[in-house]
C-alpha positions as CSV (number, residue, x, y, z in Angstrom):
1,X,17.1,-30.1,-36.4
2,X,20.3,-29.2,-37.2
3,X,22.4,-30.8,-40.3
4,X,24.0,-34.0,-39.0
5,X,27.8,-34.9,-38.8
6,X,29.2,-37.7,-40.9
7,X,30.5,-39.2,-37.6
8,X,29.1,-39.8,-34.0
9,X,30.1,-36.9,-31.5
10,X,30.7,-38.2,-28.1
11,X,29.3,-35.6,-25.4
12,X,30.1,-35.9,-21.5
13,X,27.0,-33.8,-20.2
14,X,27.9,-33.4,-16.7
15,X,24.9,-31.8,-13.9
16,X,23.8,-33.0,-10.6
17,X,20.2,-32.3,-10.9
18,X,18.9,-35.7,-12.3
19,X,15.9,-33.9,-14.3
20,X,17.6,-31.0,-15.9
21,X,20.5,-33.7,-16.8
22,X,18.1,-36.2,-18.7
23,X,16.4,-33.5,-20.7
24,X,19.4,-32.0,-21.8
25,X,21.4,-35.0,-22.9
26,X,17.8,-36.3,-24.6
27,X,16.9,-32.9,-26.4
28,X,20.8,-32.7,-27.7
29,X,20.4,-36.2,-29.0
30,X,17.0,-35.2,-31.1
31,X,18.5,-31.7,-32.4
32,X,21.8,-33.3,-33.8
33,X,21.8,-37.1,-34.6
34,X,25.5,-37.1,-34.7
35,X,25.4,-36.4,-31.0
36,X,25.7,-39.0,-28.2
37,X,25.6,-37.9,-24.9
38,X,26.5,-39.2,-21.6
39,X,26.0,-37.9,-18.1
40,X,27.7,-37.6,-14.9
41,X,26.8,-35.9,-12.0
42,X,29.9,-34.6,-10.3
43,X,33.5,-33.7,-11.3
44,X,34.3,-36.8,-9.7
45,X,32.4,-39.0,-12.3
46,X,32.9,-37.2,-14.9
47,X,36.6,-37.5,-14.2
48,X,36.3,-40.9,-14.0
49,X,34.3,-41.5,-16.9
50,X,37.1,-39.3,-18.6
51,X,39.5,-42.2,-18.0
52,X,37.6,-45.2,-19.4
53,X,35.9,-43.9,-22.0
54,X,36.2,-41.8,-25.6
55,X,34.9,-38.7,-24.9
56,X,35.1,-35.6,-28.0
57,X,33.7,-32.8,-25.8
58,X,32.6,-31.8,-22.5
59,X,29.6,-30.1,-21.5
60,X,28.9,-28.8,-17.6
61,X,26.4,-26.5,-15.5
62,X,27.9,-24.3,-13.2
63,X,26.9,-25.4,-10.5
64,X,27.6,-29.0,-9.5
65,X,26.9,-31.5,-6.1
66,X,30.9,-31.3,-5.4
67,X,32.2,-27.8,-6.3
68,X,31.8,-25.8,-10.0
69,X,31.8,-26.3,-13.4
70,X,35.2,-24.0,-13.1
71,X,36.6,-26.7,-11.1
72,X,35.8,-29.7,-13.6
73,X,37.1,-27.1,-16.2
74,X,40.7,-27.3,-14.5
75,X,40.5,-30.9,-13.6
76,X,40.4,-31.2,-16.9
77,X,42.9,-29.0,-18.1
78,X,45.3,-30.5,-16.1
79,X,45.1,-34.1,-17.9
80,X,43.4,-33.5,-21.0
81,X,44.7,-29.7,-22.1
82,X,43.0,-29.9,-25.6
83,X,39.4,-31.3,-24.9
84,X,36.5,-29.2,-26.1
85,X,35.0,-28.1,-22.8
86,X,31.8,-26.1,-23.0
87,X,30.8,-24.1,-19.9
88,X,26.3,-24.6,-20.3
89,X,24.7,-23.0,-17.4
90,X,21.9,-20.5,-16.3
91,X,23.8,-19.4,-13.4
92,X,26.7,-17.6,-15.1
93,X,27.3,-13.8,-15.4
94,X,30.1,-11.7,-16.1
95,X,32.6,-12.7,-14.0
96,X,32.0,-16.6,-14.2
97,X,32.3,-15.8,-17.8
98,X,35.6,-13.9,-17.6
99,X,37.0,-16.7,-15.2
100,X,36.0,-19.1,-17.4
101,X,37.9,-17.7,-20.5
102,X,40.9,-17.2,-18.5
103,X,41.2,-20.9,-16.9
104,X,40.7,-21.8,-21.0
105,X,37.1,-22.4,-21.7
106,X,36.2,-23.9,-25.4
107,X,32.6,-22.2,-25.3
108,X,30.4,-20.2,-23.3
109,X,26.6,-20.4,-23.4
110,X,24.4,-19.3,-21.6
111,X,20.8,-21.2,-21.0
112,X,18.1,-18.8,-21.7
113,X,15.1,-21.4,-21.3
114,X,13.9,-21.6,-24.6
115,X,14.4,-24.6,-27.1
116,X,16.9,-22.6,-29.2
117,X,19.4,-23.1,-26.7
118,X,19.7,-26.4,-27.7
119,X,20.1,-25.3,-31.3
120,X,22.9,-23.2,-30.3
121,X,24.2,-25.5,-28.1
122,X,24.5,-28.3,-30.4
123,X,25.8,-26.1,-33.3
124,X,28.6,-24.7,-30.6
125,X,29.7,-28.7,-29.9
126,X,30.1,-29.5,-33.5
127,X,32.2,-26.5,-34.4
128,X,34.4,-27.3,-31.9
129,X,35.2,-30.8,-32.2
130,X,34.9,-30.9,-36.0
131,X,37.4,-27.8,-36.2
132,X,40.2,-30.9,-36.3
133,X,40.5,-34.0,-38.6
134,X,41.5,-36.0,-35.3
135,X,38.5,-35.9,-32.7
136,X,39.2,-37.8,-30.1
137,X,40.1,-36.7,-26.4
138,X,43.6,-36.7,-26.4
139,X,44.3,-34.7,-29.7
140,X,45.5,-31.1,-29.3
141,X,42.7,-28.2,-30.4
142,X,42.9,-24.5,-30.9
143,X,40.6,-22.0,-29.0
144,X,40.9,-18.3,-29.7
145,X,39.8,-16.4,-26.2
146,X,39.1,-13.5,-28.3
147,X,36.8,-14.9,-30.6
148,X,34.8,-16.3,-27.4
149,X,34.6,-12.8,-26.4
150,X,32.7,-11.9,-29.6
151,X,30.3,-14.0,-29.1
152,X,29.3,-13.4,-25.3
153,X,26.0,-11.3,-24.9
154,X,27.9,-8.9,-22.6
155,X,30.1,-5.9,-23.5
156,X,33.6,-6.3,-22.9
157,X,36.8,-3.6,-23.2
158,X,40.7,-3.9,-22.6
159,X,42.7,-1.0,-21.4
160,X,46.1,-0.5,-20.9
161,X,47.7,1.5,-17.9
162,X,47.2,5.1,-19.9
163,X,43.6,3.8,-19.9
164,X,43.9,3.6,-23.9
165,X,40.9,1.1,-25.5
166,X,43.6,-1.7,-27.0
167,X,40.5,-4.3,-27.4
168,X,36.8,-3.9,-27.7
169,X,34.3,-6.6,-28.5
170,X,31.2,-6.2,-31.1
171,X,28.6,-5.8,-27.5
172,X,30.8,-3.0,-26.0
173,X,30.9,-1.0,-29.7
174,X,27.2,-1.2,-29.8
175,X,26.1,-0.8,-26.2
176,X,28.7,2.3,-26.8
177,X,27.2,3.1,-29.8
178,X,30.2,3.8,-31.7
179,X,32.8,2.7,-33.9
180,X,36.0,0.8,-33.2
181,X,38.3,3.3,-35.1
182,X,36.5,5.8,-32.7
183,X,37.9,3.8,-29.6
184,X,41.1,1.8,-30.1
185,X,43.8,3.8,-29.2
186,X,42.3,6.4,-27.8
187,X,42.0,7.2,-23.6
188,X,38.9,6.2,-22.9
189,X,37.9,9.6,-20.5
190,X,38.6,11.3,-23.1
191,X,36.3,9.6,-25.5
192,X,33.3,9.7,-23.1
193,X,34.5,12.9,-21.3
194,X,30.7,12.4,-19.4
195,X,32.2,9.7,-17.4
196,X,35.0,11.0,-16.0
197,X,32.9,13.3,-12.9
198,X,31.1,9.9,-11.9
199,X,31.2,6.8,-9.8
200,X,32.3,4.5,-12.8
201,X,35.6,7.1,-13.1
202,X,35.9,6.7,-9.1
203,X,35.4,2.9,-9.5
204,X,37.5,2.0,-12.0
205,X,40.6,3.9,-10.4
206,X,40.6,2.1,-7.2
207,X,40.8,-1.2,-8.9
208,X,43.5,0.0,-10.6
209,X,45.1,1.1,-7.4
210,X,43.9,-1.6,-5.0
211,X,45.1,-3.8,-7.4
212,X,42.1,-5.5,-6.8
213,X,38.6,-7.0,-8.8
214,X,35.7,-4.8,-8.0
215,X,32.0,-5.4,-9.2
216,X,29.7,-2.5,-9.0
217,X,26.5,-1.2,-10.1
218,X,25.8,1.9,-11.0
219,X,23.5,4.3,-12.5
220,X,25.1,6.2,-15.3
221,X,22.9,9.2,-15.9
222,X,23.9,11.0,-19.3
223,X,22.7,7.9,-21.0
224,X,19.6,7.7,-18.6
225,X,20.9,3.4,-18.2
226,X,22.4,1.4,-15.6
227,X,25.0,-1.3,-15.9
228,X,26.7,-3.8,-13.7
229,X,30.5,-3.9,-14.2
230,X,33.4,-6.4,-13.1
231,X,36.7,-5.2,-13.3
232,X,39.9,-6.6,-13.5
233,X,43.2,-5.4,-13.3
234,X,46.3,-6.3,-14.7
235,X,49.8,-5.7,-15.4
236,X,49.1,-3.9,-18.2
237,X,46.0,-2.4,-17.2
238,X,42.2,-3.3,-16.5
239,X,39.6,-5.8,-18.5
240,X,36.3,-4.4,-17.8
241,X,33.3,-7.0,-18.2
242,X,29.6,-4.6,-18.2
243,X,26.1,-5.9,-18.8
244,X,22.8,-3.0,-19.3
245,X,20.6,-3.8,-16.8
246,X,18.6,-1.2,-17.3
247,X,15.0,-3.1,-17.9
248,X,16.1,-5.6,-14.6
249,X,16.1,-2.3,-12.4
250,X,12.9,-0.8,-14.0
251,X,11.5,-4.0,-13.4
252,X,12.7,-4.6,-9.8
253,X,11.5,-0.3,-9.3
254,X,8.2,-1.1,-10.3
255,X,8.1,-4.3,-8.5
256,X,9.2,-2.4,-5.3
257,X,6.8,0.0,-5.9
258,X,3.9,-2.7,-6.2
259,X,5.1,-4.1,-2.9
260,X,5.6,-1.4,-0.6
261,X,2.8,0.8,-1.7
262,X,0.0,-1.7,-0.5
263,X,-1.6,-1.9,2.9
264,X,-1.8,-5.6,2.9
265,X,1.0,-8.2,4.3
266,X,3.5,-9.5,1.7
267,X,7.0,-11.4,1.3
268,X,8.4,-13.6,-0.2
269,X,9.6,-17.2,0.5
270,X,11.7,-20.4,-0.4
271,X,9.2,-22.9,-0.3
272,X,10.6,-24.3,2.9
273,X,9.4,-21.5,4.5
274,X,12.8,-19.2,4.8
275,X,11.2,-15.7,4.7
276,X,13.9,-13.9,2.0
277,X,11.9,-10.4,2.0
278,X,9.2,-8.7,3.8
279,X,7.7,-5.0,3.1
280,X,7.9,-2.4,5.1
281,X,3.9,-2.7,5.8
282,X,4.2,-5.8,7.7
283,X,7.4,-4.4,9.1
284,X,5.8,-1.6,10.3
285,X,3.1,-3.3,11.8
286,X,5.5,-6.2,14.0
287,X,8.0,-2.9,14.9
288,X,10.6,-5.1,13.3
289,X,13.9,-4.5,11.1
290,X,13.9,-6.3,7.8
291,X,17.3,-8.0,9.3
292,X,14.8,-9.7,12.7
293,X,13.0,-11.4,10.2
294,X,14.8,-12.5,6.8
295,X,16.6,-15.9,6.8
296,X,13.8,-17.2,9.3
297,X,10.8,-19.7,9.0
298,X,7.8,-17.6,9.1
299,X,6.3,-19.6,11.7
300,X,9.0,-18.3,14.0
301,X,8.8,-14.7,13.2
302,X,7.5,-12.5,15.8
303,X,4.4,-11.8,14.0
304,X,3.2,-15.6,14.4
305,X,3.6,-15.8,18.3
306,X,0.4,-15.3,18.9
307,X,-0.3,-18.7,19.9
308,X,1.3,-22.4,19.4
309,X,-2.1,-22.9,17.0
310,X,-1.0,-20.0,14.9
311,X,2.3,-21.1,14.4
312,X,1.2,-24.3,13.4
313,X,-1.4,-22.9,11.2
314,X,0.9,-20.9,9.3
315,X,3.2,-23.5,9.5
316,X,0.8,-25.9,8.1
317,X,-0.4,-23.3,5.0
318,X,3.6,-23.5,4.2
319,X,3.9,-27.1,3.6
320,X,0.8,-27.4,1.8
321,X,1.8,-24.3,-0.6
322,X,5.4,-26.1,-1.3
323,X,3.1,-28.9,-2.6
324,X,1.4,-26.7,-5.2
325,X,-1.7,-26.0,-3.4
326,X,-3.6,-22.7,-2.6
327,X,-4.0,-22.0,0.9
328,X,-6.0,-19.5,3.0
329,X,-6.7,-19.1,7.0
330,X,-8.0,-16.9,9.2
331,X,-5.3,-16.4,11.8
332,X,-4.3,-14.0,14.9
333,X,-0.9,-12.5,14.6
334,X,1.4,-10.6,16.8
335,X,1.8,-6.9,15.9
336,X,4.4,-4.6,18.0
337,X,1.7,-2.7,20.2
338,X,-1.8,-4.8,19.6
339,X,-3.0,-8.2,18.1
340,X,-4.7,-8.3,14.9
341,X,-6.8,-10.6,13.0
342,X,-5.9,-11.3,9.3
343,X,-6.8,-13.2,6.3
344,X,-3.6,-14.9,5.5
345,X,-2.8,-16.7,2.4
346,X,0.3,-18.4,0.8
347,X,0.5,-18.5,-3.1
348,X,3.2,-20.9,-4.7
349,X,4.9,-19.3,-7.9
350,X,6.0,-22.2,-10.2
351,X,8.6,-22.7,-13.5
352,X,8.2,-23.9,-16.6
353,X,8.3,-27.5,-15.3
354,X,5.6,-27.0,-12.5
355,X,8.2,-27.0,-10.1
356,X,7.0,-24.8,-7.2
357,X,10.5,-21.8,-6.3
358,X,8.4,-19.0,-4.2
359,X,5.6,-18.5,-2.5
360,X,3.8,-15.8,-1.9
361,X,2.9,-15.1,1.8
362,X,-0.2,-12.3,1.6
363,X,-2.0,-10.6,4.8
364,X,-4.9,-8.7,5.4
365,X,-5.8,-6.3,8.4
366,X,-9.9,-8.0,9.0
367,X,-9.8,-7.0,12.6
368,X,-12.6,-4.0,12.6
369,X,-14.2,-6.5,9.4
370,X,-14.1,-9.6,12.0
371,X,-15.4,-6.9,15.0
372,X,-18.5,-6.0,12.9
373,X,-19.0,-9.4,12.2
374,X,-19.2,-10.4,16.1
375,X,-21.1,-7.5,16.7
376,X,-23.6,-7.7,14.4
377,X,-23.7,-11.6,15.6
378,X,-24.7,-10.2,19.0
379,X,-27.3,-8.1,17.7
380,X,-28.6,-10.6,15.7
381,X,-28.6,-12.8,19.3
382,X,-30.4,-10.0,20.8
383,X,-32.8,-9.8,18.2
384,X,-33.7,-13.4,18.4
385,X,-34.3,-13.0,22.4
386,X,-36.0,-10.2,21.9
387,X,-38.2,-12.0,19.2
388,X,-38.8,-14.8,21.5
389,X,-39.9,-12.9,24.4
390,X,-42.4,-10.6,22.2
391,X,-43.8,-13.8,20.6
392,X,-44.3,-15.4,24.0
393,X,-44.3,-13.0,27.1
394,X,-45.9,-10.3,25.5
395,X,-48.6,-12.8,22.9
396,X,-49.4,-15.2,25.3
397,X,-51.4,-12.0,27.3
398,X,-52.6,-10.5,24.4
399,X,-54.5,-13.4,22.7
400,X,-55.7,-14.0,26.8
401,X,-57.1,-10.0,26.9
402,X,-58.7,-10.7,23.3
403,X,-60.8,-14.0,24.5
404,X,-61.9,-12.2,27.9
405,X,-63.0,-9.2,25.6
406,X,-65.4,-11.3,23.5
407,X,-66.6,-13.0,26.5
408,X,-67.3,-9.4,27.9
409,X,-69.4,-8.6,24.5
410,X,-71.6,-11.9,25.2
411,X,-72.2,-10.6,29.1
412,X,-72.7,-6.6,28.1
413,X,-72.7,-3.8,26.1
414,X,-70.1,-0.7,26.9
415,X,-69.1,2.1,24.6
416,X,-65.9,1.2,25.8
417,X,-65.5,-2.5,24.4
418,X,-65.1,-0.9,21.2
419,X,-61.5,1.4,22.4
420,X,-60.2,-1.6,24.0
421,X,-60.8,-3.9,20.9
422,X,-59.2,-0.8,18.3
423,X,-56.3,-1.0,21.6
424,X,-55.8,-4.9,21.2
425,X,-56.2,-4.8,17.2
426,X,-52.6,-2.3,17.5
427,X,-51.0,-4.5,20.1
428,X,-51.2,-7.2,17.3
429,X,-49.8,-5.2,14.3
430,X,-47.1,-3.4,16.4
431,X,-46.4,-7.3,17.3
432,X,-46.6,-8.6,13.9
433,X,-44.3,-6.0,12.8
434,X,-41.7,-6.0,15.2
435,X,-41.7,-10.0,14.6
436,X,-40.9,-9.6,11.5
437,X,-38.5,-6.9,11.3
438,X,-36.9,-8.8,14.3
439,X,-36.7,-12.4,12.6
440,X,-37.5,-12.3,8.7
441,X,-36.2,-9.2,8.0
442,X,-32.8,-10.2,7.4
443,X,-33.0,-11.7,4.0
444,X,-35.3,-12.8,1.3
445,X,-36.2,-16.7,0.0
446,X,-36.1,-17.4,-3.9
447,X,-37.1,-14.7,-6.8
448,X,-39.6,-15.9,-9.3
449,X,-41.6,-13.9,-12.3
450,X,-44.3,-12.0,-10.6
451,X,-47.1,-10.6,-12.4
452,X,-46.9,-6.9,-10.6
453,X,-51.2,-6.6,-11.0
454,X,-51.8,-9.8,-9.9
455,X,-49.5,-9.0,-6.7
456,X,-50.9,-5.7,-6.3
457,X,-54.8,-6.8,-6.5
458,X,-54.1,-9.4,-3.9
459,X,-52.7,-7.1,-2.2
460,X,-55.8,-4.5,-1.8
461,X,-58.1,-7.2,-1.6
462,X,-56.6,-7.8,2.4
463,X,-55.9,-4.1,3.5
464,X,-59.2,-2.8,1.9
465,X,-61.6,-5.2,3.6
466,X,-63.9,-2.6,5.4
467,X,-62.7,0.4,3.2
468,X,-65.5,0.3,1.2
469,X,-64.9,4.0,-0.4
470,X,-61.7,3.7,-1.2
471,X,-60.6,2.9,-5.0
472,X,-57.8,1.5,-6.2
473,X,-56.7,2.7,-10.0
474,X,-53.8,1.6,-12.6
475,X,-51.9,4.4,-14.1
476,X,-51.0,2.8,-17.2
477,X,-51.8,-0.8,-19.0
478,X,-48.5,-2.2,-18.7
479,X,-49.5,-3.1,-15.3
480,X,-51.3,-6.0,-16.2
481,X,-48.5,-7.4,-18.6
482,X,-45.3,-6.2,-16.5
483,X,-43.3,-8.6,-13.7
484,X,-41.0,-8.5,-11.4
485,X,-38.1,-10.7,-10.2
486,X,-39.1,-11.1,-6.5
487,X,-39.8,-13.5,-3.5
488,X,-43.7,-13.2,-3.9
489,X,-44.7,-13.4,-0.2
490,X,-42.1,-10.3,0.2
491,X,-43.4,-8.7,-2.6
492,X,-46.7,-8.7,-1.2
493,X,-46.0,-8.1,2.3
494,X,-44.3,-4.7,0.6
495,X,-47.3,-4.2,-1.4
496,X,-49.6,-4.7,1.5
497,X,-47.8,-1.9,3.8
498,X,-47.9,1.1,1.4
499,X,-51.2,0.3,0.4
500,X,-52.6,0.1,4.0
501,X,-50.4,3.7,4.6
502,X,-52.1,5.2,2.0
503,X,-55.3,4.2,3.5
504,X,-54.7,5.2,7.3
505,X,-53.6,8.0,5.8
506,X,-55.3,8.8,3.1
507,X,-58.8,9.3,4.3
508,X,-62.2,6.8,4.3
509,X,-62.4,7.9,0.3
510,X,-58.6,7.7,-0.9
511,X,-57.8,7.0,-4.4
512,X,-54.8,4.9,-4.6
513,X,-53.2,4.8,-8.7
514,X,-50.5,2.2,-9.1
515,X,-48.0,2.4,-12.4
516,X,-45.3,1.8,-13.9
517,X,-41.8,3.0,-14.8
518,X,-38.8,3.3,-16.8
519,X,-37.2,1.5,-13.7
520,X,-39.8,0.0,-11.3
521,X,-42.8,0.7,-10.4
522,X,-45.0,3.7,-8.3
523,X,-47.6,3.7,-6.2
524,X,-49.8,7.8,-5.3
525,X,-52.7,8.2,-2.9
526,X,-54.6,11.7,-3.6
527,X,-54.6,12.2,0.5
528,X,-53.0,14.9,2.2
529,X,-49.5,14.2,1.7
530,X,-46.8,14.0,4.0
531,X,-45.8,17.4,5.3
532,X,-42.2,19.1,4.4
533,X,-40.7,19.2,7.4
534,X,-41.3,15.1,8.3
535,X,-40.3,13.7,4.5
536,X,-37.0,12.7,5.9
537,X,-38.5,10.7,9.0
538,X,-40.9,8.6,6.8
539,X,-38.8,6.0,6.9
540,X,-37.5,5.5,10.4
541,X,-38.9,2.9,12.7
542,X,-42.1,4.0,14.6
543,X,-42.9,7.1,12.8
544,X,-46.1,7.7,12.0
545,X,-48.9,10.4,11.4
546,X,-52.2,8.1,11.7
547,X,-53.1,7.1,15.5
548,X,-53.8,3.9,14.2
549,X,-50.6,3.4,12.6
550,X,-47.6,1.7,14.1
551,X,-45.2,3.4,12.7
552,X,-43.4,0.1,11.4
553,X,-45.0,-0.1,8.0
554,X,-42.8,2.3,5.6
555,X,-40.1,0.6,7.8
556,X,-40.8,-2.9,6.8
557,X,-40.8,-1.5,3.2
558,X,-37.6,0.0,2.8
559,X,-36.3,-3.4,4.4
560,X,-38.0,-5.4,2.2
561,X,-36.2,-3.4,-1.3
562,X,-33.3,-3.3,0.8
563,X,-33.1,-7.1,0.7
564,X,-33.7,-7.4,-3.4
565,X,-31.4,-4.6,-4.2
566,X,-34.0,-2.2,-4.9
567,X,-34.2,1.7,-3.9
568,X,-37.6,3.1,-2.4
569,X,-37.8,6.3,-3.0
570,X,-40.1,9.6,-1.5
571,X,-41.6,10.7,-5.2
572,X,-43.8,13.9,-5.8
573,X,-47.2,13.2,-6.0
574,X,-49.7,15.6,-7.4
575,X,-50.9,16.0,-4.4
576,X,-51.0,13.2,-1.5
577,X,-48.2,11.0,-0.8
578,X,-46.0,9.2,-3.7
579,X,-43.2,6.2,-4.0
580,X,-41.2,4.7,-6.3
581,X,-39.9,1.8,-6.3
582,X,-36.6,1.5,-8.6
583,X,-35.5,-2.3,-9.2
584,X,-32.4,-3.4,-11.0
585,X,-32.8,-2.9,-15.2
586,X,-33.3,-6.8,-15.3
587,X,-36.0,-7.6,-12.6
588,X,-39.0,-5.6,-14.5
589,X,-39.9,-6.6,-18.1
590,X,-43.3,-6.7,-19.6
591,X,-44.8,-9.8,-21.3
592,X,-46.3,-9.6,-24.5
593,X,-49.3,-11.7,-24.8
């Protein structure tokens, strides 16, 4: 709060955007109780408020519904000459400000979006009406131009026609970093003899030959800064208005670089959809010029024309991003020489008030990603046929040959019934197996804590029925304490096919040791190993050394880790054939009893 005057201060606020005008004239009122403030949303009402009503000082945006705060400003000139008139706005720069001291502005701020612009505002209103004992409208006031010019946030110089500094404000010594006795009176190309081989030199002599205002902005490169510059000639020379705008440039530069140097979609948009930029990735992609494309819905790009559901689909994520909302689709677009599918998405960038200004339009290339994804749909399809015609076509026989060979058995005895039983026991495995790798292979059902011995013992207790020399050992007692994080019946079924390989291939008196690790678990037979030259097949579907084998177990097993995020692994045994299975750090702890 500031101090509050002895007497009430009546303010004209005058903006046409209803919101912004109602917190302005409200927060004035609670940072100064002297203050009371009215509103008006054109120059026409104010005008007319002006002539029925006491008014001490005049406060305007820029910007208004029926012209500009410059415009109010010499409205009011013309009948009320004196009147405090302070130019509030976020939409000024250097030349508004300039203009604005010339057509006889009281005060200048500038709305930087924090609450101390209402401080400052409020503190600029009372100096300028209380600067008189009489305060109301009509009364004559003072305003010093120069003294406005001090307090601006831009640099600002005067030069006469030898281009000698006659007037330099506190922004211009310091952005200059020197002294005023260092610059009045002296050429000013002779002061910064580094400026006189570059564009600014060029610049500010055609203005003074043209006669004519000229903005630029340039890069100034012996002070490593850029500035943007209005300048003004005169009879008597040029006022020069400049502004550092070196951290805006960075900014945009590192901005730019963010958006071009990405291979995804992007632009930017009013939130009605008016596309106002566009990278040169999308560009690329739709063989268009940034000119085909800014100023125009999105929807009616060239990229969108796909189809009328795209259009309306992108149209549709629009709106509903205007509103605030987060919005993604899937959506064929139009490139210049093939179609493409992307993920698109529209973003909404908001202010301080939550009112939505941008939005983000974002694309992504998912056409091979949306190609796998159909493929492996297909193959999954096949799969399933494939399944169904193995479970039925190739089942319903088999089960048919195995009830006419124990019929056979009861009638005679062959030396032969025995090969075509082993025959029909294989049929079944290979079938099971190719089931299974065919329909449940894909994915795994729910993890729970399994005890690894308990698994391991069931386990053993199947496969070794009719193995009666074969022995199964623990290589350490953390076995019998240790569990895993697994779907059990997966778990086991895993369990179940390296223990049956080490069997078929193991020999009739294998020795099968199951431990534990620093990260899983292990499992050695003491057979004859698996020779050098086939390690890397081991693996692969149908390989096998054992004539009874299908070749599908070690398959089934890699498929099975695969699905919990685990690694099997070839190991060296000390002899026969080894593997380690390496889990995740978190799915093997022991339990202390």
């Amino acid at each position: 709060m500031i101090g509050s005057l002895s007497d009430t201060v009546d303010v004209l606020y005058v903006d046409g955007a209803a919101d912004a005008t109602e917190t302005v004239a409200s927060t004035l009122e609670e940072t100064a109780d002297g203050l009371a403030v009215e509103t008006a949303p054109s120059i026409a009402a104010a005008i007319a408020r002006l002539s029925t009503a006491t008014v001490d000082c005049v406060v305007s945006e820029y910007e208004l519904v029926d012209g500009t705060g410059l415009e109010l400003l010499n409205a009011v000139r013309e009948e009320y000459p004196a009147l405090p008139f302070v130019l509030f706005t976020g939409d000024g720069n250097e030349a508004i400000a300039s203009e604005a001291i010339s057509a006889g502005v009281t005060e200048y701020v500038r709305k930087d979006g924090g609450a101390s612009q209402y401080v400052t505002l409020a503190n600029r209103i009372e100096e300028t009406v209380t600067a008189s004992t009489a305060r109301r409208f009509k009364r004559v006031t003072s305003h010093d131009p120069l003294a406005i010019l001090e307090r601006i946030d831009d640099a600002f110089l005067a030069l006469d026609d030898d281009w000698r500094v006659v007037y330099v404000n506190e922004r211009a010594k310091a952005v200059f970093g020197t002294s005023e006795e260092e610059l009045l009176g002296n050429s000013l190309w002779e002061t910064f003899d580094e400026a006189t081989d570059t564009p600014f030199y060029d610049h500010y002599q055609e203005a003074k030959v043209s006669n004519e205002a000229r903005t630029i902005e340039e890069y100034f490169q012996p002070w490593d800064r850029w500035y943007r510059e209005h300048i003004y000639p005169s009879e008597n020379g040029l006022s020069v208005l400049f502004h550092d705008i070196t951290e805006q440039k960075r900014r945009e530069r590192r901005y730019r670089a963010v958006f071009e140097n990405t291979y995804q979609f992007t632009g930017l948009l009013e939130p009605d959809g008016t596309l106002v930029e566009a990278n040169e990735t999308a560009l690329e992609f739709g063989g268009l010029e940034r000119d085909d494309v800014v100023g125009k819905k999105i929807w009616e790009t060239a990229w969108f024309q796909h189809s009328d559901d795209t259009r309306e689909r992108a149209r549709d994520a629009v709106e509903r991003a205007a509103n605030g909302e987060f919005v993604r689709h899937k959506l064929p677009v139009q490139g210049a020489d093939r179609e493409a599918i992307i993920d698109f998405s529209v973003r909404p960038l908001t202010d301080e008030r939550g009112t939505v200004t941008l939005l983000i339009p974002e694309g992504r290339d998912i056409t091979e990603l949306t190609e796998r994804e159909r493929a492996l749909q297909r193959q999954r399809d096949r799969l399933d046929e494939f399944a169904g015609v193995v479970s039925h076509d190739l089942r319903n026989p088999l089960n048919v040959a195995t009830g006419r060979l124990e019929l056979v058995r009861e009638e005679c005895d062959s030396e032969h019934l025995d090969g075509i039983e082993t025959a029909l026991d294989r049929i079944d495995r290979i079938t099971e197996d190719v089931l299974w790798l065919a329909r449940e292979g894909r994915d795994i059902g729910s993890r729970d804590a399994v005890l690894l011995r308990d698994a391991v013992d069931a386990a053993w207790e199947l496969v070794a029925d009719g193995a009666d020399r074969a022995e199964l050992r623990y290589g350490d007692d953390e076995l019998a304490s240790t569990t895993i994080e697994a779907d059990d019946d997966r778990l086991q079924q895993l369990l179940e096919n390296l223990l049956r390989n080490a069997i078929d291939h193991g020999g009739e008196d294998v020795t099968v040791t199951v431990g534990t690790t620093d990260r899983g678990f292990y499992l050695e037979d003491d057979g004859p190993g698996i020779p050098e030259n086939r390690r890397e097949d081991v693996f692969a579907g149908g390989y096998s050394t054992s004539d009874g084998g299908t070749g599908f177990g070690l398959r089934i097993v890699e498929r099975i880790a695969d699905a919990h995020g685990w690694d099997v692994r070839l190991g060296d045994g000390s002899g026969g054939a080894r593997f380690d299975i390496l889990c995740d750090v978190d799915s093997v702890h022991s339990v202390r009893n």
